[in-house]
N, C-alpha and C positions, 0 to 999 in steps of 0.2 A: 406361411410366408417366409421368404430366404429370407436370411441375415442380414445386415448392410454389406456384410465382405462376401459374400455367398461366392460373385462373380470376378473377383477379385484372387486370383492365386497367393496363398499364401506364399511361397517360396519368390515370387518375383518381388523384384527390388527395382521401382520404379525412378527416375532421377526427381520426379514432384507428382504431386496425386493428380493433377490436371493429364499428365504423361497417360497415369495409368486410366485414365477413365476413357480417354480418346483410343487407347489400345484394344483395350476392351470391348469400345462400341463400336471401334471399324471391324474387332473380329468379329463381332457376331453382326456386320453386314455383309460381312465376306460369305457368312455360312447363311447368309440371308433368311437368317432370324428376322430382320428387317428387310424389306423390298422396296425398289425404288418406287414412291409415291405415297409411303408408308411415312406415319406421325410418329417420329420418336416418345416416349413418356416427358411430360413435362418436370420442367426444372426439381419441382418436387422430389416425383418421385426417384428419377436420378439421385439426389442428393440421399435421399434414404436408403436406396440398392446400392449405394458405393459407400456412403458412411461419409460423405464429403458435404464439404460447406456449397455454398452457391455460387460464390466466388469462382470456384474450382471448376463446377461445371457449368459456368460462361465462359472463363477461358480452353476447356477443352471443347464445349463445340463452337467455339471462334475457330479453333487448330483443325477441326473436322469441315468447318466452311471454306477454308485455306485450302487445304488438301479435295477441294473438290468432291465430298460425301455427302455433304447435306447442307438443306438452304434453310435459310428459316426470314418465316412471311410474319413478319412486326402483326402481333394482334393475335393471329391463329396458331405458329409452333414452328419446330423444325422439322423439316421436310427430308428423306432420303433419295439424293439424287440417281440418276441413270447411272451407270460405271462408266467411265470414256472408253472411247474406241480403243484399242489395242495399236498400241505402238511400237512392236514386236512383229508386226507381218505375218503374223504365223496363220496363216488359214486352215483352218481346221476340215475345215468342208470341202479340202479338197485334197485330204487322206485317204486316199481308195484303195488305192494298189501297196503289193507287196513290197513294192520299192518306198513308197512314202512310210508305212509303216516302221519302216527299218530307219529311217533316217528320224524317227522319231523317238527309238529306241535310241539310239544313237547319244541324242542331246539331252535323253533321260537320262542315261549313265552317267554320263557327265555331272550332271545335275544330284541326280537324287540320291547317289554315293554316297554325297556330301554333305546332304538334308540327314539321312540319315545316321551320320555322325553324330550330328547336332543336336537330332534328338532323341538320343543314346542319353545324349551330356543333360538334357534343358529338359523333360517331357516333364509334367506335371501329371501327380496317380490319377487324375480326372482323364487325361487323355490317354494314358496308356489302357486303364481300364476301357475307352471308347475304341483304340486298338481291336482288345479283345472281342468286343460284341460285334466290329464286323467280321473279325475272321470268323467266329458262330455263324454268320447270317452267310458267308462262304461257304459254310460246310452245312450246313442245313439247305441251301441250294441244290449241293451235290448231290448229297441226301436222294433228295426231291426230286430232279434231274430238272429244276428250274434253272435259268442263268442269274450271275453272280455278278454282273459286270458294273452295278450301282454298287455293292456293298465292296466290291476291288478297289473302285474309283475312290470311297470314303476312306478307306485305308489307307491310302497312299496319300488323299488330302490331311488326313491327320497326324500324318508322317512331319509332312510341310506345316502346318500349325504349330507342332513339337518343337520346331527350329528356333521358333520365336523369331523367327526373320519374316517379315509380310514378303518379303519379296518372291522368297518359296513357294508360296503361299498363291501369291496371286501369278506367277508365271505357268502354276500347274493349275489353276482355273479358267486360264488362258487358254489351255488343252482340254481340258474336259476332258469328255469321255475316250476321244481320240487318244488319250494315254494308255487304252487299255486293247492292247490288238483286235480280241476275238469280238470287239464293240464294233471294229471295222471293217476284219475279213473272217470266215468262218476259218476261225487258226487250227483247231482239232481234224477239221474235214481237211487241211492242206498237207498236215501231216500224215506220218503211218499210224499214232496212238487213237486206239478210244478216244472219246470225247468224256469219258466218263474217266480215265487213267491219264489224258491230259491233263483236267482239271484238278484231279488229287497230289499230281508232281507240282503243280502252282501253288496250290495250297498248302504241303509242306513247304516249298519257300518263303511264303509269307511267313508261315507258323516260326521258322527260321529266324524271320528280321523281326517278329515281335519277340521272340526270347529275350534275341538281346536287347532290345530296348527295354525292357522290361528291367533286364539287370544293368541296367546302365554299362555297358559295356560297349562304347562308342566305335572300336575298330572291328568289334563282331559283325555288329551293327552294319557297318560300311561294306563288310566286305560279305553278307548276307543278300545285302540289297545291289552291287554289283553281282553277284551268282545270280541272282533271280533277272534281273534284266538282259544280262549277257545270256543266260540259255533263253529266254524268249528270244532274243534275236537270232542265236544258231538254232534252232528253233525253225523259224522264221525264213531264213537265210539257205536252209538244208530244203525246206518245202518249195523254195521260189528256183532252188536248183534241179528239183524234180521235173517240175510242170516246165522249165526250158529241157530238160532232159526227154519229155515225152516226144513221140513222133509225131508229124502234122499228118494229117489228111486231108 
């Protein structure tokens, strides 16, 4: 049986224990540990898995009914609601083209640069070590000549976890899988490389931005994780100049 603090990070310094339990259980609805229509554990055993009074976990799933996560029905429990609609615009399903891709990468760099810093600084050895086993289940992929583009996608969601910012967090679940090119166009076939020497240039970049994070080395970090999405995009960018380059018939 875990501990009471099992799910509790040591190293976080919460502003009140109510903070930390509501942190807690939205992130493991984020990784949907819990699915909407799912019964949270009642008050009990909360109070046991966090080592908190009762008090505590009323007022954190008050903050969690506030925040639009979960309802709870007087008599039977609390409920985990549906996520709302995305208020970001971003349509995902309608990344097709070479062009959309790139403007994807685009708002990644921007973005994930920066994540990256953050959890250079903030990562907890729980998630760095979760780092490592998908870059394993990346290169046992290779390996195998299976594709990789779940355990990429987790990597990168775990990047954004690391931040300690939900915001990270939930803007890049917002993208899904579409954050990962070859999820959307066959990227190895657009270029000249193997498919098999593609994937192993990818996955030294990864293996790259988990060093540093690994040594807490927050500008390594940053500028690992800009290398690796800036060459997807000249990448990217070199293969969409070909296919205009080619001759019509």
């Amino acid at each position: 049986m875990n501990s009471p603090t099992a799910l509790l990070p040591a190293r976080k310094k919460y502003r009140n224990l109510a903070q930390g339990v509501v942190e807690e259980l939205s992130a493991r609805i984020r990784r949907s540990e819990f699915n909407p229509g799912d019964k949270l554990p009642p008050e009990a055993a909360i109070m046991e898995e966090y080592g908190v009074s009762r008090t505590v976990v009323r007022e954190a799933i008050s903050q969690l009914q506030a925040g639009g996560l979960v309802q709870t029905r007087h008599g039977i429990g609390t409920f985990v609601l549906e996520p709302p609609a995305t208020t970001l615009g971003i349509g995902t399903d309608s990344v097709v083209t070479v062009r959309d891709v790139l403007a994807i990468l685009e708002l990644r760099i921007s973005m994930e640069t920066e994540a990256a810093w953050l959890a250079a600084s903030r990562r907890t050895e729980e998630q760095v070590a979760q780092m490592g086993q998908a870059l394993g289940e990346m290169q046992r992929a290779l390996e195998n000549g299976r594709t990789s583009v779940e355990a990429d996608v987790r990597f990168h969601q775990l990047i954004a976890e690391a931040t300690d910012n939900r915001y990270f967090v939930e803007l890049l679940g917002q993208l899904g899988s579409a954050i990962i090119p070859r999820a959307r166009l066959n990227t190895p076939g657009l270029g000249e490389d193997k498919p098999a020497d593609y994937l192993e240039r990818v996955n030294r970049e990864h293996e790259d931005i988990y060093k540093a994070i690994l040594r807490r080395d927050p500008e390594a970090a940053r500028a690992a994780m800009r290398t690796h999405l800036s060459n997807s995009r000249e990448r990217l960018r070199e293969a969409q100049q070909r296919l205009q380059d080619q001759p019509r018939t």
